[in-house]
N, CA and C atoms as a LAMMPS dump frame, in Angstrom:
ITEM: TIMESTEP
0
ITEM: NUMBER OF ATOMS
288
ITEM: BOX BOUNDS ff ff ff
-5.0000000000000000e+02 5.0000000000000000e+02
-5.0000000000000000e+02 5.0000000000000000e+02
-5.0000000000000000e+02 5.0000000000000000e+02
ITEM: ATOMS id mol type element x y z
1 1 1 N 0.848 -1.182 0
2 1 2 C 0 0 0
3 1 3 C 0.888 1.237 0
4 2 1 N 0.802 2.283 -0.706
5 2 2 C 1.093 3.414 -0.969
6 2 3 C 0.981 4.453 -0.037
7 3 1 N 1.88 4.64 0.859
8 3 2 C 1.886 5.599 1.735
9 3 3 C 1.849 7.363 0.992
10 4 1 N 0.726 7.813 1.985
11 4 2 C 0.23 9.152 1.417
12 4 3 C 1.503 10.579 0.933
13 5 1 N 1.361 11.291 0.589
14 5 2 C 2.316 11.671 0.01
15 5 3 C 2.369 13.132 1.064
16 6 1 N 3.474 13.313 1.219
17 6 2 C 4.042 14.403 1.968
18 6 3 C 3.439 16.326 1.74
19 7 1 N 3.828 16.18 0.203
20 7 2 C 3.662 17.546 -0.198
21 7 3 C 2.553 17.45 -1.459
22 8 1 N 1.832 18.364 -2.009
23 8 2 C 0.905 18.129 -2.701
24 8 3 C 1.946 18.868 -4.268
25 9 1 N 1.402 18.06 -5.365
26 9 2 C 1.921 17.801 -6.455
27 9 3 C 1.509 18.911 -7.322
28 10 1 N 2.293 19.915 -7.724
29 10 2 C 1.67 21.018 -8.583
30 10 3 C 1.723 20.271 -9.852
31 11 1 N 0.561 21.079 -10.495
32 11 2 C 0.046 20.619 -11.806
33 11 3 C -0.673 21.712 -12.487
34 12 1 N -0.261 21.514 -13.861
35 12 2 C -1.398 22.73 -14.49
36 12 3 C -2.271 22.033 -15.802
37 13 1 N -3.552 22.768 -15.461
38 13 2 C -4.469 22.263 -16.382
39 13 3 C -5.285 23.291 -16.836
40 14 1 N -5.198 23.752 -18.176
41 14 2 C -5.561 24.979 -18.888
42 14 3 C -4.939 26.135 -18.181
43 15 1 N -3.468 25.852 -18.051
44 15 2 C -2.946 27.016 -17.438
45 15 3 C -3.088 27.379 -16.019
46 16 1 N -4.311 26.716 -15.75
47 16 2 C -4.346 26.675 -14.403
48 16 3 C -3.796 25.71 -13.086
49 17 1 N -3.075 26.333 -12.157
50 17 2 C -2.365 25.405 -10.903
51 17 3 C -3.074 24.972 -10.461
52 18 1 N -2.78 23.668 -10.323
53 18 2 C -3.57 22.579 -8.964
54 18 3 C -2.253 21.986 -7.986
55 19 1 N -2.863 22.336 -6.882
56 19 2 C -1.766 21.63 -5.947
57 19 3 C -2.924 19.758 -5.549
58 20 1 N -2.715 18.831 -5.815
59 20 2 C -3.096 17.653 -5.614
60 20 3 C -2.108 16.438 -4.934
61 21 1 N -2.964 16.267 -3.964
62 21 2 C -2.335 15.065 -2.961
63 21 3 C -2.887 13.8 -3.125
64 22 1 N -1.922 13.157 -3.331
65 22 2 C -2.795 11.706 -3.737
66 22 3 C -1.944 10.432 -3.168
67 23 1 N -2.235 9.121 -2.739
68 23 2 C -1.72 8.616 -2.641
69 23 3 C -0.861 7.67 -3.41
70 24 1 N -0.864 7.815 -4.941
71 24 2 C -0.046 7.389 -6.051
72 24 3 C 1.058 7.654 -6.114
73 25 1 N 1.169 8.736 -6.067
74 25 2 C 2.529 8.993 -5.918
75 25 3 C 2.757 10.758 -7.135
76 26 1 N 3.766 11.435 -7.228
77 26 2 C 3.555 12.231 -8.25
78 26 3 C 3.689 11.896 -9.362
79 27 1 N 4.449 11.302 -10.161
80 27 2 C 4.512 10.595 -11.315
81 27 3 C 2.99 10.14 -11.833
82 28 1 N 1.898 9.549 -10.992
83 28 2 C 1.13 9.403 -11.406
84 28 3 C 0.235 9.823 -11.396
85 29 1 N 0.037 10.88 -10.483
86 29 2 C -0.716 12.569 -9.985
87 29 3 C -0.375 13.463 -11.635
88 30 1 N 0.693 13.365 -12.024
89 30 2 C 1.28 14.175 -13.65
90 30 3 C 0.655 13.462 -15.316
91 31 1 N 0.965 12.291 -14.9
92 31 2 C 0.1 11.759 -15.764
93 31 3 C -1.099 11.489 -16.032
94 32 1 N -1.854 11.938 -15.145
95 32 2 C -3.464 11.808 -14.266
96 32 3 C -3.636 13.393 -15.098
97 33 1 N -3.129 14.231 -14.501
98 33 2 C -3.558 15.456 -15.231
99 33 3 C -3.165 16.109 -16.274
100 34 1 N -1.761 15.427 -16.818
101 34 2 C -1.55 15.617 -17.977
102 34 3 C -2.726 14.853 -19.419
103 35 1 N -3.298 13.882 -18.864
104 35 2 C -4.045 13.133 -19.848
105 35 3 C -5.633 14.195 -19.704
106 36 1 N -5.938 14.415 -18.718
107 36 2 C -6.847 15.332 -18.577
108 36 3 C -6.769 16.908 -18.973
109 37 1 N -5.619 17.426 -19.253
110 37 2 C -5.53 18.173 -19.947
111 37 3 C -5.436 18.207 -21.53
112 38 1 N -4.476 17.161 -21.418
113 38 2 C -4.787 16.795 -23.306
114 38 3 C -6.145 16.221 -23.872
115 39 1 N -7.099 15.674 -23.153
116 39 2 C -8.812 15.819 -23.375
117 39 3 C -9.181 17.275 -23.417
118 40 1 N -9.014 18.138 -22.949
119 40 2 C -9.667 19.026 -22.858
120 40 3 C -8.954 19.98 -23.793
121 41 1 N -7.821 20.065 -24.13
122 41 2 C -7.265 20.695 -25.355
123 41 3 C -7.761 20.538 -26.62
124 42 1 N -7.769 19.001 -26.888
125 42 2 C -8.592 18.599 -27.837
126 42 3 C -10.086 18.79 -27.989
127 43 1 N -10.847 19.086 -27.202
128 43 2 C -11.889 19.413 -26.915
129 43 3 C -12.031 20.751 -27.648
130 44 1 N -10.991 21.33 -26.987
131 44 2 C -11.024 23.034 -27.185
132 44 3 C -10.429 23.02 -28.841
133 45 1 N -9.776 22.57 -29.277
134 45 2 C -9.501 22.334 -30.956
135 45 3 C -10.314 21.986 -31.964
136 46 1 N -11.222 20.876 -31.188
137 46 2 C -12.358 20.58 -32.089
138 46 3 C -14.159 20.494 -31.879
139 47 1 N -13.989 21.422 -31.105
140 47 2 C -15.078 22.13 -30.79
141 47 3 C -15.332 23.499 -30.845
142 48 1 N -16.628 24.377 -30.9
143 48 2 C -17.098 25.909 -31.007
144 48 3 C -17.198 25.97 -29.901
145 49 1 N -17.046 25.161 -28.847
146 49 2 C -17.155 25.325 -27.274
147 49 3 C -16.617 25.974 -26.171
148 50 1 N -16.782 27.041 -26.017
149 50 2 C -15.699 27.912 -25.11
150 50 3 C -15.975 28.222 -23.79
151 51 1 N -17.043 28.013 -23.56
152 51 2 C -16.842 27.996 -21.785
153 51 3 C -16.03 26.942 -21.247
154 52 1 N -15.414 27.577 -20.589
155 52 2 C -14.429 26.254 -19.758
156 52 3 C -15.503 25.35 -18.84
157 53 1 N -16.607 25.241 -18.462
158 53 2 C -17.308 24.469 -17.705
159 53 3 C -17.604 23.749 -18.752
160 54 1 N -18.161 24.104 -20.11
161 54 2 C -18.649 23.404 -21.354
162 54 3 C -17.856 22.556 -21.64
163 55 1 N -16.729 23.086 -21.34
164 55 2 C -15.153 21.803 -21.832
165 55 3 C -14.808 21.212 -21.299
166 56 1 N -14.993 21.375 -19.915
167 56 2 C -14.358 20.588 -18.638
168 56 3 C -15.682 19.315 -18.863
169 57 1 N -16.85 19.186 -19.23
170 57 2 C -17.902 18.618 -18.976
171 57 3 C -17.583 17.332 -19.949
172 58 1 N -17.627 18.273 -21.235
173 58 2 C -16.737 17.3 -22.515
174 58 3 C -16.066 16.435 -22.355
175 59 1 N -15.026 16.862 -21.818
176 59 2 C -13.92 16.209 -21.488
177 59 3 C -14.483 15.239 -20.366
178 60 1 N -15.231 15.228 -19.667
179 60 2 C -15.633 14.217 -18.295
180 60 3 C -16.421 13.297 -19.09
181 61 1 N -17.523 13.8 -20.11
182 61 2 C -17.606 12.603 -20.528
183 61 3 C -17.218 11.951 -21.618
184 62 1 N -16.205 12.137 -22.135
185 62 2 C -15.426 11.656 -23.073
186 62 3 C -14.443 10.231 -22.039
187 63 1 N -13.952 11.04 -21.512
188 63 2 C -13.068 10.286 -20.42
189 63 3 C -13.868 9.246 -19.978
190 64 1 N -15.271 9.48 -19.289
191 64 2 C -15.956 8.399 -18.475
192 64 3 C -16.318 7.088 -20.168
193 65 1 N -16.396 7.689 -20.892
194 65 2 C -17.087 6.938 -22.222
195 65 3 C -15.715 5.736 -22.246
196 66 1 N -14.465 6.368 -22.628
197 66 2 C -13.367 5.636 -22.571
198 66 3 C -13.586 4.222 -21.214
199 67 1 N -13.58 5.048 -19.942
200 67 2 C -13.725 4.109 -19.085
201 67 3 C -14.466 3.047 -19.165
202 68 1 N -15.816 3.528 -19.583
203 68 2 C -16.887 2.267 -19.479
204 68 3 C -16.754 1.136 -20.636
205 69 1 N -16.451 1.661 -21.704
206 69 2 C -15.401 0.749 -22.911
207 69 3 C -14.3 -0.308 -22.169
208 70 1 N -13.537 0.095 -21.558
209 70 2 C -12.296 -0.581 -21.428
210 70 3 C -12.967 -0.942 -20.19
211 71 1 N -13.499 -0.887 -19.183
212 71 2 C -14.331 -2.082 -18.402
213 71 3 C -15.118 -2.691 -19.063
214 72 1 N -15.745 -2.809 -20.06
215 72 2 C -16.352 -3.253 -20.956
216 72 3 C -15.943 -4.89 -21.52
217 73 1 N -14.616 -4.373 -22.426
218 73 2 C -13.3 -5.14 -22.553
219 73 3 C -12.886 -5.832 -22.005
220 74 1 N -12.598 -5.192 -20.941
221 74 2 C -11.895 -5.942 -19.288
222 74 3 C -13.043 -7.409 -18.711
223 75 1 N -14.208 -6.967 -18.455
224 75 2 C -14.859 -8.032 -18.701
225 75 3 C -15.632 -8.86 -19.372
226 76 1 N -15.034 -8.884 -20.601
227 76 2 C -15.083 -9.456 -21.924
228 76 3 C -13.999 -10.798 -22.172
229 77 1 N -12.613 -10.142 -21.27
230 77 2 C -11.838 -10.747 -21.522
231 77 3 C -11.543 -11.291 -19.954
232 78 1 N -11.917 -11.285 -18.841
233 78 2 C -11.897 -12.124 -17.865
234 78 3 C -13.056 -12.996 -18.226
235 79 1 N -14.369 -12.697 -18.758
236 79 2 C -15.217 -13.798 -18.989
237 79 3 C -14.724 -14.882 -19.933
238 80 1 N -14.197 -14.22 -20.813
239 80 2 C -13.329 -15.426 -22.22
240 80 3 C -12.42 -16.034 -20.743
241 81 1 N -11.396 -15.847 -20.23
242 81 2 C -10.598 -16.47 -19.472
243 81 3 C -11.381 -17.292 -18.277
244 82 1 N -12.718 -17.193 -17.514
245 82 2 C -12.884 -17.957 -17.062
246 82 3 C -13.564 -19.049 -17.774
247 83 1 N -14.572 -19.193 -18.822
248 83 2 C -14.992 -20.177 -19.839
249 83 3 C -13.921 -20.556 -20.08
250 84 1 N -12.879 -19.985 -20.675
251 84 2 C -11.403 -21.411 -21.223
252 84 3 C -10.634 -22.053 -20.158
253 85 1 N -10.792 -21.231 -18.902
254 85 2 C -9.975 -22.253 -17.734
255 85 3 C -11.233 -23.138 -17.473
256 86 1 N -12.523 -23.4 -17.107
257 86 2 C -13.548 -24.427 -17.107
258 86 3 C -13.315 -25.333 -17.986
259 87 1 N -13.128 -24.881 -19.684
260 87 2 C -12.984 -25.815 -20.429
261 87 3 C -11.899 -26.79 -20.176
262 88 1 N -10.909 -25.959 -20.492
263 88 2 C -9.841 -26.854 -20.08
264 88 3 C -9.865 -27.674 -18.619
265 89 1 N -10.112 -27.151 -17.716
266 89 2 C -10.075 -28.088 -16.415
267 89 3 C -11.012 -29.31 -16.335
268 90 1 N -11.906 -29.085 -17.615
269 90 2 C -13.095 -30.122 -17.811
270 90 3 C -12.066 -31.335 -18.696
271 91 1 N -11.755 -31.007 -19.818
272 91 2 C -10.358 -31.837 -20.479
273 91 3 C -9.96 -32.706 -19.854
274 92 1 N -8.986 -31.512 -18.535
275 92 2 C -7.6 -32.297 -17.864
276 92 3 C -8.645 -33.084 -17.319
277 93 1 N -9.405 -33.192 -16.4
278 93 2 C -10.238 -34.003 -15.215
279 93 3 C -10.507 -35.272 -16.198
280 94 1 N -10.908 -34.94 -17.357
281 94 2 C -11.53 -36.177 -18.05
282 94 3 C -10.17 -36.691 -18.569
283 95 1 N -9.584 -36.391 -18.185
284 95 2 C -8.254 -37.139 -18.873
285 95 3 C -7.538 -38.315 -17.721
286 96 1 N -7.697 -37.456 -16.617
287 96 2 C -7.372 -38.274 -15.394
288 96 3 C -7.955 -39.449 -14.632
């Protein structure tokens, strides 16, 4: 377990500072908001959208859309892995 972090991790997102404490660590506090800033850049590039609440929103659900995909996936592919370990353990047993 990841002991909490001492000092809080500056970060900027649309120019703007965030001091954030997390228990990840900073490395992954930077990449956490660096990816959240590059959503929302892109946002702001390919969109007429200029309120920053309008973009920040975008960007949340763009991000959450990603998420629910790749849990999606995720148990797509633990379900394939528990059907082929059954199968197979059905095999070996009948083999024995």
């Amino acid at each position: 377990m990841a002991l909490a972090q001492e000092e809080p991790v500056k970060v900027y997102i649309l120019g703007q500072e965030y001091l954030v404490k997390s228990e990840e660590g900073e490395d992954y506090v930077r990449k956490v908001a660096s990816y959240v800033n590059e959503q929302i850049e892109n946002i702001i590039e390919t969109t007429k959208t200029v309120t920053t609440f309008k973009v920040a929103i975008l960007a949340a659900m763009r991000i959450a859309d990603e998420y629910f995909k790749e849990m999606e996936k995720n148990k797509r592919l633990v379900d394939f892995v528990e059907n082929r370990s059954k199968t197979l353990l059905n095999k070996i047993e009948r083999q024995v």
